[in-house]
Each structure stands twice: as structure tokens, then as C-alpha cells.
C-alpha positions as CSV (number, residue, x, y, z in Angstrom):
1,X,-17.6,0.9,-68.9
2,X,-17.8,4.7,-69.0
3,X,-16.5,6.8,-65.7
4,X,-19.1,9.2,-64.3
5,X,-17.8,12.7,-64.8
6,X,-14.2,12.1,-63.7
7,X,-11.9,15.0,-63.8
8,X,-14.1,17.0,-67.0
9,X,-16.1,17.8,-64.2
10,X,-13.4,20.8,-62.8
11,X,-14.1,22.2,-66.8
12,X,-17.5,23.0,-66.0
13,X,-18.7,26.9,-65.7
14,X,-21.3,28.4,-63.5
15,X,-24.0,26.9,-65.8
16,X,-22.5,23.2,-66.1
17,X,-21.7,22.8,-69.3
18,X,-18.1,23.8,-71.2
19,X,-16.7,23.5,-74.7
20,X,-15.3,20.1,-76.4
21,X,-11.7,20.3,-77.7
22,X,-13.4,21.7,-81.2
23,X,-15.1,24.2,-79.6
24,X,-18.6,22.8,-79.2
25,X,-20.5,24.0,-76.1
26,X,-22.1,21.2,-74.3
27,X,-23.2,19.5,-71.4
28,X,-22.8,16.4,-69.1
29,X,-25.1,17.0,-66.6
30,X,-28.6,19.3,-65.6
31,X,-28.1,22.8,-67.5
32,X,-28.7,24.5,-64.8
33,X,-28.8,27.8,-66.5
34,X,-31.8,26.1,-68.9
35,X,-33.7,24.4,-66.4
36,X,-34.0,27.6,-63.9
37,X,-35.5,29.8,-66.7
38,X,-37.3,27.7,-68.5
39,X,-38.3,24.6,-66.0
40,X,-37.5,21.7,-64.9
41,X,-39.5,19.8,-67.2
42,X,-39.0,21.7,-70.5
43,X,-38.0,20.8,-73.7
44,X,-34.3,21.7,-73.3
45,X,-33.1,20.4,-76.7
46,X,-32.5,17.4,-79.2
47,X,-29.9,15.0,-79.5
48,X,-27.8,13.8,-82.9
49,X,-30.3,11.4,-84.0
50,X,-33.0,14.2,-83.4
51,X,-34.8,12.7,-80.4
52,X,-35.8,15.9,-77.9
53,X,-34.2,16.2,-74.4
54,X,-36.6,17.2,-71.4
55,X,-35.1,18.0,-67.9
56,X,-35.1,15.7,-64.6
57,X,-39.4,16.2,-64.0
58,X,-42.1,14.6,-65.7
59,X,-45.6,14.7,-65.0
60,X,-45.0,16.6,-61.5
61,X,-42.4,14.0,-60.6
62,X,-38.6,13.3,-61.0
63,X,-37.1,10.5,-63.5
64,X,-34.8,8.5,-62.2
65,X,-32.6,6.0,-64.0
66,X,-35.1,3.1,-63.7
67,X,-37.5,5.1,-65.3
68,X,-35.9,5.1,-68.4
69,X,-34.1,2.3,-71.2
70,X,-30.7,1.9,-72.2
71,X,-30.2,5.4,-73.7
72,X,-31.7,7.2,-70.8
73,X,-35.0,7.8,-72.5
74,X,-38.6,6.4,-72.8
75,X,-41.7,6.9,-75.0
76,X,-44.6,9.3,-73.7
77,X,-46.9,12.0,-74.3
78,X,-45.2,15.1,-74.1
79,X,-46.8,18.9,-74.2
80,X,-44.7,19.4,-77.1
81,X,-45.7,16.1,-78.3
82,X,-49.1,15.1,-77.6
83,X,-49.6,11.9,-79.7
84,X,-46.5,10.6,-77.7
85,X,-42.6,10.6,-78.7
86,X,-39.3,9.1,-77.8
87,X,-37.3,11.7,-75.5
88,X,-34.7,11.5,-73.4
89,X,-34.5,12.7,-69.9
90,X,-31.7,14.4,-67.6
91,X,-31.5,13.0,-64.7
92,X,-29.2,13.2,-61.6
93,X,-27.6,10.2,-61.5
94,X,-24.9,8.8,-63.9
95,X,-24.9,8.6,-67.1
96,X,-27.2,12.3,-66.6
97,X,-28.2,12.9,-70.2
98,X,-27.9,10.0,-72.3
99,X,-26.8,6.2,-72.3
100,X,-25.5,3.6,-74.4
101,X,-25.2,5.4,-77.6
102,X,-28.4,6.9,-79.4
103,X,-31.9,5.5,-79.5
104,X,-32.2,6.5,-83.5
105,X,-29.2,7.1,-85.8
106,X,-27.2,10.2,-84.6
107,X,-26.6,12.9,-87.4
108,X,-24.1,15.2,-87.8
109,X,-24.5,19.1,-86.7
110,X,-23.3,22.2,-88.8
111,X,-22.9,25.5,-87.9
């Protein structure tokens, strides 16, 4: 079983996020920084297997865990996707951003 958090948590700038080992800025938890400008229930990116990320409110209320499947996501109508689309969700409590692996197959990312 994963650890929530643990000590990667002291890594974290203003924003909540901070770069992998490679480089590769990312986050753990709420990007704060994203979901104060832009909402908290925007669109705030997409995963590896290409599955889009929202924030911690849907519909005028906050997801929680038990709102959401294995890989911390479900399948709804979005206002990006209006016929309806799997998407995950941040939430506050652990795992945060996503679960047990990927819903679809994870990609890889260039730059």
C-alpha cells in the first residue's frame, strides 16, 4: 500500500507541486495555483493514458473519495465534454489525484 504524501510533501513550492528526479514538474495534491485562477472545477489537465483531470467540485459540490472508482475518477457529462467522458477528479483526501494505476493505458510524454 502506497503512503500518503510522506516526506515529498517538504518538496512542495508555494503552488504544491515540484519537480521529479528528471525534472518533470508535477503534482500530488490540489494545484493550488491552477484551481484559484481558473476554478475549482476546471479542466486542469490530462493524465498518461489521456483521461482529463477536473479539480475537487463538480456540479456545485465537492468529490470525495467515495464518489469516485479505483483510479479516483468516474464517467459524467462534463462542460468540456457534454456527451459524457471518463475524468478524474482531485480531491482532498489521499490518494488526491489519481488511484490504482490508470483507468486507460498510460502513454508516454515528450517534450
Amino acid at each position: 500500500m502506497r503512503a500518503a504524501l510522506t516526506n515529498e510533501i517538504l518538496g512542495f513550492d508555494q503552488y504544491g507541486g515540484h519537480p521529479q528526479q528528471q525534472g518533470q514538474y508535477h503534482y500530488h495534491a490540489e494545484p493550488t495555483f491552477l484551481t484559484k485562477a481558473k476554478g475549482k472545477d476546471a479542466l486542469l489537465g490530462f493524465l498518461l493514458d489521456g483521461f482529463p483531470v477536473y479539480g475537487p467540485v463538480e456540479n456545485g459540490k465537492t468529490v470525495t473519495n467515495a464518489d469516485l472508482d479505483k483510479y479516483h475518477g468516474h464517467t459524467h457529462a462534463t462542460s468540456d465534454y457534454p456527451n459524457g467522458i471518463y475524468h478524474y477528479h482531485i480531491t482532498a483526501e489521499d490518494p488526491y489525484i489519481n488511484g490504482s494505476g490508470f483507468y486507460g493505458k498510460a502513454g508516454t510524454i515528450t517534450q
